[in-house]
Phi, psi and omega in degrees: 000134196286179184252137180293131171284153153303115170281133197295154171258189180304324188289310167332305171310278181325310163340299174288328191252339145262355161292294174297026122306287164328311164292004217259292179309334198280266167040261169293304213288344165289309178300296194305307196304316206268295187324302180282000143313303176282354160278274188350312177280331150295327179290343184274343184280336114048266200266327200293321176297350228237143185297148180315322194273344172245042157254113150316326181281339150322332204244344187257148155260021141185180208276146182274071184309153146100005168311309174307278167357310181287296164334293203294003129308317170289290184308318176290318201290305207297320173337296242258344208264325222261321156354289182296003181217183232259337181290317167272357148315329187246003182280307175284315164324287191303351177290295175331322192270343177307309197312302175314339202272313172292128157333294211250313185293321166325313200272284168002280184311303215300309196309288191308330181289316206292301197283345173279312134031278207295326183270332207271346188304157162259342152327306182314157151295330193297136195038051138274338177252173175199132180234185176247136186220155186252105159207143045273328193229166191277117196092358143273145173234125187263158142305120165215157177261126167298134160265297142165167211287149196289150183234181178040208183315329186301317202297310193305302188310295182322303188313299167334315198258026189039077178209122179298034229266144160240179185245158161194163210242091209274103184272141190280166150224167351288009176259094183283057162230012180254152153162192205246171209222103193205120171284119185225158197290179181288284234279014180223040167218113175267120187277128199271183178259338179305175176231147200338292189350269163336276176307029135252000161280309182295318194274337183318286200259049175044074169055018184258342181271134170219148199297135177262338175305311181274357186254013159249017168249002155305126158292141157294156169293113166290122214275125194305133171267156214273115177305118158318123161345082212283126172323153204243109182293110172294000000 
């Protein structure tokens, strides 16, 4: 006989049906606020530059969120299009070198192009891959995003001491976008399958999301199976 569940009680219910409320509503309702921050926060920087007459909101009796946003979308394509030829290739130059001439904004200016450089190429590698690496200690293991490999002095010195090094990028949870910068050897890094996306799912929500993609091309363990009974003589 099969066994009876035990029946919940009413506070037990409630309980219940709001935590799936919750899972089901937190979500969405995170994803809108944060979408309409970031309209927002383009329109103001935005709308306040922008002439009477191609402001939308002059011509409506009320206002058009995500206009700014939009301008400022356009206005970045057309940066990036006038950029790519040759006036505006020396247009930028000749900016650049204005910029180098300060002292303090240089060193800035130089940091901040390198790392959008570095993320936005598509050529670039960085953080495309994600391993396994053992820290704090040794038979622990943390999650990181490969970064690429070291270079310049850094690069030299590894060599010297015949060592092969990658950078890789050991991010905290549940915030991954703070964390650390640790050269670690190739050959003490286990590489997933998973893709960055995922493994920022996984430490956000302290292991409890796991790439559903990847867990049905894990083999299962084959379960031993059980000696047959020997027949029983009458």
């Amino acid at each position: 006989m099969t066994e009876k569940m035990p029946r919940l009680s009413v506070a037990a219910r409630i309980r219940n049906n709001f935590l799936a409320g919750v899972i089901i509503c937190a979500p969405i309702a995170i994803t809108l606020w944060l979408t309409w921050s970031v309209v927002r926060w383009a329109d103001s920087w935005v709308k306040p530059y922008l002439p009477a007459r191609y402001d939308p909101d002059n011509y409506l009796n009320f206002a058009v969120p995500g206009s700014g946003l939009l301008i400022a979308l356009i206005m970045i394509t057309l940066i990036g299009f006038l950029g790519k030829n040759l006036i505006g290739q020396s247009i930028v130059q000749f900016s650049e070198s204005l910029v180098r001439r300060v002292p303090l904004v240089r060193v800035i200016y130089k940091s901040v192009k390198q790392i959008f450089e570095t993320v936005l190429k598509e050529r670039s590698n960085s953080f495309k891959k994600v391993g396994l690496i053992e820290y704090p200690s040794a038979g622990l293991w943390s999650l990181v995003f490969v970064a690429t490999d070291a270079k310049g002095e850094i690069a030299s010195k590894f060599n010297a001491m015949g060592h092969d090094m990658v950078s890789v990028f050991l991010p905290p949870t549940p915030v991954p976008t703070a964390g650390f910068l640790i050269f670690v050897p190739r050959e003490k890094i286990v590489f997933l399958d998973m893709s960055p996306e995922d493994a920022a799912k996984l430490l956000i929500s302290g292991g409890l999301v796991t790439p559903e993609e990847l867990v049905s091309r894990i083999p299962r363990p084959e379960r031993p199976r059980l000696p047959e009974p020997a027949p029983v003589e009458m």
